[in-house]
N, C-alpha and C positions, 0 to 999 in steps of 0.2 A: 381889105377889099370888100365891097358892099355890090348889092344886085346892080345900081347902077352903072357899074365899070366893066359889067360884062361882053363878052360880045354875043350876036347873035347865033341861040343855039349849040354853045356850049355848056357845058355841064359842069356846073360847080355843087356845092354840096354845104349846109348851110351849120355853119359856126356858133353864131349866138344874135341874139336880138337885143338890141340896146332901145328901143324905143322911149322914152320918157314918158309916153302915156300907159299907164299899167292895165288900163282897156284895151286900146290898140294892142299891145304885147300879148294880151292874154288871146286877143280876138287871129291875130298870127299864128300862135303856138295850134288854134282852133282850126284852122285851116290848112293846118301840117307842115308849119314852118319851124320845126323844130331841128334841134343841133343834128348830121347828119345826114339828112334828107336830101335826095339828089333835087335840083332846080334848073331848067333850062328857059332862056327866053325867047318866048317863040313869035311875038308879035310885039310891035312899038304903034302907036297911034300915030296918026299926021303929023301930030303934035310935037309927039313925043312923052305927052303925057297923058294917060296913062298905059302901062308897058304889063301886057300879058306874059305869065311866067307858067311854065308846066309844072305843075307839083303831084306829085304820088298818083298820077295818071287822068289830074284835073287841070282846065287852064282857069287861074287867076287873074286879073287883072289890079295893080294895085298902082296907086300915085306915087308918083317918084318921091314927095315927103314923107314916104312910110316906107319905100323901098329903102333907102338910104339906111334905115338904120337896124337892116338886115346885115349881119358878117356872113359873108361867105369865103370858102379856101376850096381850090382843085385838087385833086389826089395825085 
């Protein structure tokens, strides 16, 4: 399961980062997307992209191309 499969404002908690780009990965881990870490999503754009996420008491927003290769698992 990845951030995009979430639903809204549940709490999942965040797996591993598969990124392919080892900038973007390191630039995630920077931002407190690290193994652990609870993740709620608290806002989606008109669009749909790009999708605001709660992390460690900050809202993120990030593109669904880079959410996607966040894992995340629920407890």
């Amino acid at each position: 399961m990845n951030l995009l499969t979430i639903n809204d404002h549940e709490e999942v908690f965040v797996e591993n980062i598969t990124h392919p780009d080892a900038e973007m990965k390191r630039r995630l881990l920077d931002l407190g997307f690290y193994k652990g870490t609870p993740i709620k999503k608290v806002l989606v754009s008109p669009k749909g992209d790009p999708i605001a996420y709660r992390v460690r008491g900050t809202t993120i927003a990030l593109r669904n191309s880079d959410a996607k290769y966040i894992e995340v698992m629920t407890k």
